[in-house]
Structure formats: C-alpha cells, structure tokens
C-alpha positions as CSV (number, residue, x, y, z in Angstrom):
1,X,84.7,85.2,127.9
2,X,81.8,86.8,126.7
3,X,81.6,89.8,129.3
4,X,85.5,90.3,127.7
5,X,84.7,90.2,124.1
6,X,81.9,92.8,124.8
7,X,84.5,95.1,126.2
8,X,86.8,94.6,124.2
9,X,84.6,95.8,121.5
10,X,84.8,99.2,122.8
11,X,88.3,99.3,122.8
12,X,90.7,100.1,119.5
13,X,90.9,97.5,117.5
14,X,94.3,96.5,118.2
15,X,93.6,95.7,121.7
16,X,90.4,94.2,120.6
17,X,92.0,91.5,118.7
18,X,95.1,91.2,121.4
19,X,92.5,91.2,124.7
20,X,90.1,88.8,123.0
21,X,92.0,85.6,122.7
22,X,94.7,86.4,125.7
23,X,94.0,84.4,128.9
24,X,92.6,86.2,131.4
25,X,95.1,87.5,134.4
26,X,98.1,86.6,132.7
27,X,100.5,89.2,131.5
28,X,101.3,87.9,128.4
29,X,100.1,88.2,124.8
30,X,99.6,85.6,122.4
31,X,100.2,86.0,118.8
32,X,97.2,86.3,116.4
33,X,98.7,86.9,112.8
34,X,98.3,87.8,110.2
35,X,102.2,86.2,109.2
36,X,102.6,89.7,107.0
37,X,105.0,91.7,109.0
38,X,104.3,94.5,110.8
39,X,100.8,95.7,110.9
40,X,99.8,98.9,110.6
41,X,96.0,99.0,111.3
42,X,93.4,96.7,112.2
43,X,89.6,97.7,110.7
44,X,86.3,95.4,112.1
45,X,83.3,95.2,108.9
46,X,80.7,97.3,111.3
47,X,78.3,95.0,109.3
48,X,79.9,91.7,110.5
49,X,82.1,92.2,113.4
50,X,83.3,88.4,112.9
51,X,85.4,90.1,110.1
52,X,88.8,92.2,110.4
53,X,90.9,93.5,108.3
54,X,94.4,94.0,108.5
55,X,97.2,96.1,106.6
56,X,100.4,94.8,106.3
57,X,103.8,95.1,104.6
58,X,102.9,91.4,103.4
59,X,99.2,93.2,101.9
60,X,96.0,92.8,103.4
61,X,94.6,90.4,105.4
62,X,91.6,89.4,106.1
63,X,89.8,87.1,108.8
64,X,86.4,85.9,109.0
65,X,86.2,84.3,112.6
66,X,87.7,87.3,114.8
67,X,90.8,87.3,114.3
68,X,91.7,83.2,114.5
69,X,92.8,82.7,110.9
70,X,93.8,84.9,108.1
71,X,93.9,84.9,104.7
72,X,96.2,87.5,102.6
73,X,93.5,89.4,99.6
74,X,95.9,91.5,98.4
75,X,99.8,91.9,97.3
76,X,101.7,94.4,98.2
77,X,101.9,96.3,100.9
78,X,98.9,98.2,102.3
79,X,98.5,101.4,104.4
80,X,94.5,101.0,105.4
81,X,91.8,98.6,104.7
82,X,88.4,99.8,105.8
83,X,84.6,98.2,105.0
84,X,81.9,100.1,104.2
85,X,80.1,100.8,107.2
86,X,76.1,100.5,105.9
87,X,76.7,98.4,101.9
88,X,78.3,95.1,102.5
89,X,81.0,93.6,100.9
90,X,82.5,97.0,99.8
91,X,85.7,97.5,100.9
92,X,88.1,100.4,100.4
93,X,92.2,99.6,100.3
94,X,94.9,101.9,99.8
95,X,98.2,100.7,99.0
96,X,101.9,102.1,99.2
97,X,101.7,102.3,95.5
98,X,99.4,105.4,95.1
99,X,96.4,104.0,94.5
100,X,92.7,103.8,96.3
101,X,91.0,100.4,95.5
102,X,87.3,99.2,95.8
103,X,85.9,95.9,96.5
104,X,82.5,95.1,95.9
105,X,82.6,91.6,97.0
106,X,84.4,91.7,100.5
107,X,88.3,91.8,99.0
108,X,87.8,89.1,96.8
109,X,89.3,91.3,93.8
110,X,90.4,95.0,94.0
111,X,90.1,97.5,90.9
112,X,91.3,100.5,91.3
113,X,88.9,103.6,92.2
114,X,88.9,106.8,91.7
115,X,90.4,110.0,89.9
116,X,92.5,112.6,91.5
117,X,94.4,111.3,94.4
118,X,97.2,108.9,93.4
119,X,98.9,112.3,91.6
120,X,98.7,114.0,95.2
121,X,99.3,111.3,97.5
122,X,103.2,109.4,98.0
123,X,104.7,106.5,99.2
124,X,103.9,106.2,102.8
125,X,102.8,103.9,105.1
126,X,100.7,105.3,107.4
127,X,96.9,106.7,106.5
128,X,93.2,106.0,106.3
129,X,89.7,105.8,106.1
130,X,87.0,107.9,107.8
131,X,83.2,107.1,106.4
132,X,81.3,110.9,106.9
133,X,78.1,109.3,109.3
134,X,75.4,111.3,107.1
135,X,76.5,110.0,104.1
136,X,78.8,107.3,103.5
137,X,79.8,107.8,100.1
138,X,81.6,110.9,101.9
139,X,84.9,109.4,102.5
140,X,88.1,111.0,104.0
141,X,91.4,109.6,103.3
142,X,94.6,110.8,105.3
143,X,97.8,110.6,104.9
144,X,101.0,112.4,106.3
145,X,100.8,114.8,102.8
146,X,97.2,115.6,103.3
147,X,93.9,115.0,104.2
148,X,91.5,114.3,100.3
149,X,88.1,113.5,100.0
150,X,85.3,112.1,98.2
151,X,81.5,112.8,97.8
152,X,80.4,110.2,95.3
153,X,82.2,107.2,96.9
154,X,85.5,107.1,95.8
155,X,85.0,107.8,91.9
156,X,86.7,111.1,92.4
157,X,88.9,112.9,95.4
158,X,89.6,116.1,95.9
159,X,92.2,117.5,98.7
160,X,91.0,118.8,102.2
161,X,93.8,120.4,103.2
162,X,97.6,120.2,103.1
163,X,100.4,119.0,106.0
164,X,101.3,122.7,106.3
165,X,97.7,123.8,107.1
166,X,97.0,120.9,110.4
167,X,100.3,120.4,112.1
168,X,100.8,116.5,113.1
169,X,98.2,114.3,113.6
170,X,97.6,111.0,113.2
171,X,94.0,109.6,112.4
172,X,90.7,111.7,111.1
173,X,87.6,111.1,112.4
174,X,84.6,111.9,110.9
175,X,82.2,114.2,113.4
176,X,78.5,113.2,112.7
C-alpha cells in the first residue's frame, strides 16, 4: 500500500485520489466524495499532502486524511481551489461568480482578493491556479477568456493574454 501511495503521488491528482484507496488488481473504482456533484479539479496542499482540495458544483471541499472524508468550506460552485505552495494555510478559490478569494487559515473563511479580474473574467467552469516557482506571490489564473496574473499575491491582476492570442488549451503551468 505504501509502494502505491508513493506512485500514485506522481500521478495527477485525480488518479491519485482514485488509485490510492482502489484494491489492488481489481478493475473497479470505488467512490471517494466529495457528495458535491461533478468535480472539476482536485489540488494536494504541497505543504501537507494529507490535504486535498476539491472544486465542485456543490463548492469546495476539502479533506484532511487523503481523500477519506470531506467537508464542504465554501458555497457555491467553484472552478479551482489551490494552496499556497511555500505559506501554509493560504489558500486561493475562484468561484463561478467572478470572484478570486484568499484564505489565510486553510478555507476556514474566504474574503475576496484582489482588483482587476472579476471585470475580465465570466461565468465558466473550468480554470486555475499556477504558483510562478521563483516567486509565489506570482500567480497565474486561466480561464477559457484568458490567461491574468498577479505579482503581489493576488491583491491586483492584470491579463496575460486573450483566447484569440493561444488557441485551446487547457491548464498553465508555470516553467521555473
């Protein structure tokens, strides 16, 4: 089991969370949660990789023992939920709403952050976070209308570039 979580930790993190508690050999898959309807993305805290995240129709979700029980931290519907990868218990969410929030003590509350981007972004559902490695208060945040950014960790976001400009895609990473 622990040779499989290992691997597993190398693999997205939707197959992380459906590997780790399927039984091995058998072609079957065993229901995790969260009970929010569909779920769009799955993010592991890169400082505790006991706790997921999850973005639902229902809101977030989040777990704090891999996966085995969740607990909803935010209503409505979300798009991405993604922890800080180096200050812990900040948390960025962005919601179908139009709006970017920030948790500073691991989704327990979200206020809403920044200036500039609910006015550019819409109504979709699919989108995210990528943390810039040299400097994580150098967010991304994409969405199907654009790619926006931020230098000073969320308080302001400017945009990147436009659909028109990159063609499809469908997640950003951030190139250290």
């Amino acid at each position: 089991q622990e040779q499989l979580e290992a691997a597993a930790s190398h693999l997205s993190q939707t197959a992380w969370l459906a590997v780790r508690q399927g039984p091995i050999g058998v072609n079957a898959w065993t229901p995790l949660g969260p009970d929010g309807g569909d779920v769009f993305r799955f993010d592991i805290d890169p400082l505790d990789h006991h706790v997921v995240y999850a973005s639902t129709l229902g809101g977030a979700y989040r777990s704090s023992d891999r996966g085995g029980h969740w607990s909803r931290v935010y209503k409505p519907a979300t798009v991405a939920v993604a922890p800080h990868p180096t200050v812990p218990g900040v948390v960025f969410l962005a919601d179908r709403y139009r709006q970017i929030h920030k948790s500073f003590d691991g989704g327990a509350s979200w206020p809403v952050t920044g200036t500039g981007l609910s006015s550019l972004i819409h109504g979709y559902m699919t989108g995210g976070f990528a943390f810039w490695p040299a400097d994580p208060d150098t967010i991304l945040y994409y969405r199907p209308d654009g790619i926006y950014k931020t230098v000073d960790g969320g308080l302001s976001w400017t945009t990147v570039t436009k659909p028109a400009e990159m063609g499809q895609w469908s997640r950003v990473i951030a190139d250290p």
